[in-house]
Phi, psi and omega in degrees: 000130195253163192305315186298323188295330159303285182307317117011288172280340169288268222280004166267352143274006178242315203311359186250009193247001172233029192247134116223168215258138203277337193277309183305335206256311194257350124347260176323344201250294208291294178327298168278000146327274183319308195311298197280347160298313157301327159272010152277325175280286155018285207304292162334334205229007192248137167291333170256151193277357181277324196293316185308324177267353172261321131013287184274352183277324195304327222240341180268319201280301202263336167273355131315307173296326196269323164281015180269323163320349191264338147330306186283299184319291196312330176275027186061079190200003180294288188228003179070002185264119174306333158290300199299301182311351206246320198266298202307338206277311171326306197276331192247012156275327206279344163307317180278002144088062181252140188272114154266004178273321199286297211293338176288326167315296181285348147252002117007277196291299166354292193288338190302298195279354198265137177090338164254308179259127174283001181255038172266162260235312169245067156280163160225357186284134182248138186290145162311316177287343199266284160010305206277294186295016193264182177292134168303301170336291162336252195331348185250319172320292196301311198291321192275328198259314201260296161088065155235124176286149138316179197235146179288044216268000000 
């Protein structure tokens, strides 16, 4: 098997993943939206206090899912409608005061950057020099915990 006949068969096995569907984007956004509003309203409305806290932790869990959705907004790729990808990730970020216009930015530059620049915002590959200056500790953290080598830049 030669490279094109590889490359060939990955996008005839890809190919339904590079379409996307808008209906499947707002499913998933409506579905965990309700979860979690509902063990918000739970929490609320319940008088013992173990159900309020396991209630809002449940519920702290499904508005975690629901800002991973803003992953997807930003590459528009949620639902492809462009108000909606543009307003919704703003509106269910702004309770926890998460700046999502920066963080779309910077992942932006991320994808722009990745693998070409070292000053992307999310790296995690550490330069030999950077490497050299570190802390021994450090420097046994990266080789051992990240079980990242440095890079020969």
């Amino acid at each position: 098997m030669n490279v094109n006949s590889i490359a060939q068969e990955l996008q005839r096995v890809t190919a339904d993943l590079h379409q996307v569907n808008p209906k499947a984007g707002l499913r998933r956004f409506s579905i965990l939206g309700l979860i979690f509003l509902s063990f918000v309203m739970l929490a609320w409305s319940v008088p013992n206090g173990i159900l309020f806290v396991a209630a809002t932790m449940l519920a702290g869990v499904f508005y975690g899912f629901l800002l991973i959705c803003t992953h997807d907004m930003t590459h528009q790729t949620l639902t492809g409608w462009n108000w909606f990808d543009k307003i919704m990730p703003r509106l269910i970020s702004w309770p926890m005061l998460w700046p999502y216009s920066i963080y779309a930015e910077l992942h932006r530059l991320h994808h722009a950057w990745n693998g070409i620049n070292l000053q992307d915002p999310e790296r995690l590959q550490w330069t030999w020099q950077e490497y050299q200056q570190a802390h021994p500790i450090l420097r046994w953290y990266v080789r051992g915990c990240l079980k990242s080598r440095p890079t020969y830049v």
